[in-house]
N, C-alpha and C positions, 0 to 999 in steps of 0.2 A: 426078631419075630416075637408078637405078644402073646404071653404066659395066657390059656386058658384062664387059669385061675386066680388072675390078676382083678380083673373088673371084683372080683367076687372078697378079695384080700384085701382092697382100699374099701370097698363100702364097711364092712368090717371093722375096719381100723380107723374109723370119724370119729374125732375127740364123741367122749360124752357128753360133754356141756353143749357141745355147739347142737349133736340131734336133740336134746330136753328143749332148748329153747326153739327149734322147728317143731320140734312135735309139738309145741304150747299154742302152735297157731292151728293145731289139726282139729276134728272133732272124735269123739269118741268111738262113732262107724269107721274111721281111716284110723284110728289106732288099732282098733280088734282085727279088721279085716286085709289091713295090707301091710299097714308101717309093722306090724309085730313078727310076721312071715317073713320079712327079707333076709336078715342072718340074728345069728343069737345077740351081739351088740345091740341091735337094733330094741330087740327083743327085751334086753337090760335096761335100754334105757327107755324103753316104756312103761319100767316096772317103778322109776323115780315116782317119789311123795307127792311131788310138786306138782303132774301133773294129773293126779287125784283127790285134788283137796275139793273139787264138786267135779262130781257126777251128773253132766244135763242131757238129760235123753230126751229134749222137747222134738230133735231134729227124727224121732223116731216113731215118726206117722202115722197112722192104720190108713188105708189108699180108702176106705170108707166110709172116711167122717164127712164129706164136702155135704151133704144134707142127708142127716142122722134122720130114721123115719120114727124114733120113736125115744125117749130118755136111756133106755140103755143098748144100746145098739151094737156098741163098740166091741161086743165079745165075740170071739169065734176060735177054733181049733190055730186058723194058720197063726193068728197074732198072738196067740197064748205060747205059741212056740219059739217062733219068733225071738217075741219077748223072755223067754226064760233065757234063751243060744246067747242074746244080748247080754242080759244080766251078769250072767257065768263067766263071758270071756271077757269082759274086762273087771268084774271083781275080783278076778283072780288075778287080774296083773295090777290092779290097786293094793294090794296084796295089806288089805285094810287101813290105806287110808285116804279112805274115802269120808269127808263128815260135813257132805253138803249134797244131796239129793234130790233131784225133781226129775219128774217122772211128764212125759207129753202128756195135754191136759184130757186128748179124750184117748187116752190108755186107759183098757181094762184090767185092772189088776187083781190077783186071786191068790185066794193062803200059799200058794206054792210058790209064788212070786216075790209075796212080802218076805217070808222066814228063808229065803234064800237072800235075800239081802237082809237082814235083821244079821244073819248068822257069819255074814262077811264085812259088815259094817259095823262094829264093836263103838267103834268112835265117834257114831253121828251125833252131830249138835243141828243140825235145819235139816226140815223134812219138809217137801212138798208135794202133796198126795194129788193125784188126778182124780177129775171129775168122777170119776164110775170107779170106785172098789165098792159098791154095793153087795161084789160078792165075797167079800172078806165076811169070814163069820166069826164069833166071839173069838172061839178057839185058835183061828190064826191070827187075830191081832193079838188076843194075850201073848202067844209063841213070841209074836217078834218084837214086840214093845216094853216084856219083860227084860230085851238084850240091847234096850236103847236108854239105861236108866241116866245116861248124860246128856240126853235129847233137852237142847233149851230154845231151840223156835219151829214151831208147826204151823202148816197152813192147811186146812182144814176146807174141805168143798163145800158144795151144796146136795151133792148125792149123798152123804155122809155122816147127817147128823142125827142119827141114831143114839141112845142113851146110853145105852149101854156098851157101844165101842170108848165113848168118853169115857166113861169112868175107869174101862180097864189102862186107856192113855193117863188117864191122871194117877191110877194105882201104884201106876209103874217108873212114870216119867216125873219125877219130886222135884226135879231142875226147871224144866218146863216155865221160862219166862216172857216166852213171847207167843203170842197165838193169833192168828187169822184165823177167821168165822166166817166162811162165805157160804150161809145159808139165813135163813128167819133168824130173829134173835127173839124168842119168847123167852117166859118165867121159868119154865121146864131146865131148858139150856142153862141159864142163868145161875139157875140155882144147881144145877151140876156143875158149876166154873165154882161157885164159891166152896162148895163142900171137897172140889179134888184136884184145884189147879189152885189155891192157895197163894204160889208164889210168883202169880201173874204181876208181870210188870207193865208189859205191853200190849195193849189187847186192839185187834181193826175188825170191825164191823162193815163199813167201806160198801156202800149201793145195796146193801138190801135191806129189810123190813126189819125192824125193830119196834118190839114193844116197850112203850112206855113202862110198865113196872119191871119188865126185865131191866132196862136200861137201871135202872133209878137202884135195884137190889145188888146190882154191880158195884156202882157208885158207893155205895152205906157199905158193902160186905167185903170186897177185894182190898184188903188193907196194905198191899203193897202196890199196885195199882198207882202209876206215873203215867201213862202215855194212853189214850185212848182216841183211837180215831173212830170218827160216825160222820164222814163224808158220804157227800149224794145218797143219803140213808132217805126209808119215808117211815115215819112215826106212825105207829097207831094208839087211841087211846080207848080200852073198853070199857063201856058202860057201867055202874055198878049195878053188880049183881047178873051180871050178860056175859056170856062167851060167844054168841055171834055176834052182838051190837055194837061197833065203834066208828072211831074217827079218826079219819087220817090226818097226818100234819104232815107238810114236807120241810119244816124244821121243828128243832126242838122247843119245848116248851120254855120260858124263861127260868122255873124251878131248876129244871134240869142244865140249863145251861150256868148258873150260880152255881150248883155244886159242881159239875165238870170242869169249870173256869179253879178249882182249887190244886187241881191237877197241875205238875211238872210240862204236860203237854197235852192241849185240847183240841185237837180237828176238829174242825164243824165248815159249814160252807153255807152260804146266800142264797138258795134255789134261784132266784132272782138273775143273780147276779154270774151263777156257776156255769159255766162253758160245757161242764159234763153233765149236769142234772136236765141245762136245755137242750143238751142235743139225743138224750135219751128217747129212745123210740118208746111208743106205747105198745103193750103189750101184742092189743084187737090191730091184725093187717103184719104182722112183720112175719119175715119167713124163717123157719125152724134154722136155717143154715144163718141167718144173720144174728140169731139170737142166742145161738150156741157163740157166737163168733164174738158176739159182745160181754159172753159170760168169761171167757177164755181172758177177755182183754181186764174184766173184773181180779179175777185171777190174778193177773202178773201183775198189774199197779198195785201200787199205795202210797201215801203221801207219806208213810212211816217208812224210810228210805230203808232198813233192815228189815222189811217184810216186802221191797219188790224185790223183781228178779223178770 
């Protein structure tokens, strides 16, 4: 006759190697929410390094992004909750080592959410921020980026490029040698990479607007500066003496591509010739949900293979 507590004494007793390598094929919602509950073993071996060395919460949705009615949408009580239940239980069985991070692109993220993971992730080296932490205020990025001082690649949105969260990122993070830019690239920006990110090696720019003298003050200023991609980018050049008056270029000018061509590695692409510059929609006629959809796909590419994902 079989032992009740048979069924319950073999799952228990599965080598540990063999559950690590099943759990490697799981996602993050099936480790927190069932594989960790079955018996304490289980529970052990969800707690292995190996399968915390990135943390990808892309698979954790808000049910109300399919057509955003407005640029910040994504915030609400249930997903702020949600999101923290998320964070906490498997931080806690990454039991810090965690040091690859990305967060779904239209999560809203908030100081109680960043310094809860700043405060369990000791060891991050890649951080990939979602589109909307617009409400991140000084005060919560200084908290958790002052506990990320081995932070050495960021990707950076386009909701996000406020001055003064850069500079508290560069105060803090002195490692800091890779960076995605996926917003305008003006002289403003530029000129905060050069005075607080210093030890930039690799920098993507990658489908949006770049200005000419930012570009060009990068170039001359980031003296460790190898790799810079400026795919499917569109150039602006302003007038002199003008802040509204310019001209757009959809490549770069040849000044520009003579110093960048000095560089270890130069992106650049043929508008002409580029499968992604022709197939981009124009602005006038496209609908909010395709254009979010194509910002997202910004996001994950890049031809600088350590900045996709």
């Amino acid at each position: 006759m079989r032992n009740e507590g048979s069924s319950d004494h073999s799952w228990n007793n599965m080598d540990n190697d063999i559950l690590v390598k099943i759990f490697m094929t799981l996602n993050v919602m099936d480790l927190i929410t069932s594989i960790s509950q079955v018996c304490s073993s289980w529970r052990s071996a969800c707690c292995e390094p190996i399968l915390w060395k990135k943390l990808d919460l892309r698979m954790l949705k808000p049910s109300f992004v399919c057509n955003p009615p407005k640029p910040y949408p994504w915030s609400n009580r249930l997903s702020t909750t949600i999101l923290m239940s998320v964070l906490k239980r498997s931080l806690n069985l990454s039991r810090g080592n965690v040091t690859f991070l990305i967060f779904n692109f239209f999560e809203c993220i908030r100081d109680e959410h960043l310094v809860c993971v700043a405060k369990r992730t000791r060891n991050l080296k890649r951080f990939i921020l979602p589109a909307t932490w617009h409400q991140i205020t000084i005060g919560g990025a200084e908290e958790a980026f002052k506990m990320w001082q081995g932070l050495e690649c960021l990707t950076i949105p386009w909701f996000c490029s406020r001055m003064e969260h850069m500079e508290v990122i560069g105060t803090y993070c002195k490692n800091l040698f890779e960076l995605k830019i996926d917003c305008q690239f003006d002289l403003e920006l530029a000129c905060t990479l050069t005075r607080h990110f210093r030890k930039l090696k690799v920098v993507s720019l990658r489908c949006k607007t770049v200005h000419n003298e930012a570009f060009i003050h990068i170039l001359y200023k980031l003296e460790n500066l190898e790799v810079l991609n400026i795919s499917h980018c569109l150039f602006i050049q302003f007038e002199k003496g003008s802040e509204t008056s310019f001209t757009p270029y959809h490549e770069p000018v040849q000044s520009i591509i003579e110093k960048g061509s000095r560089l270890k590695q130069f992106l650049t692409c043929q508008t002409k010739s580029c499968d992604t510059c022709k197939s981009a929609p124009s602005v006038e006629g496209v609908s909010r949900s395709i254009w979010y959809e194509l910002e997202q796909r910004y996001w994950r590419e890049d031809e600088v293979s350590s900045l996709a994902h």
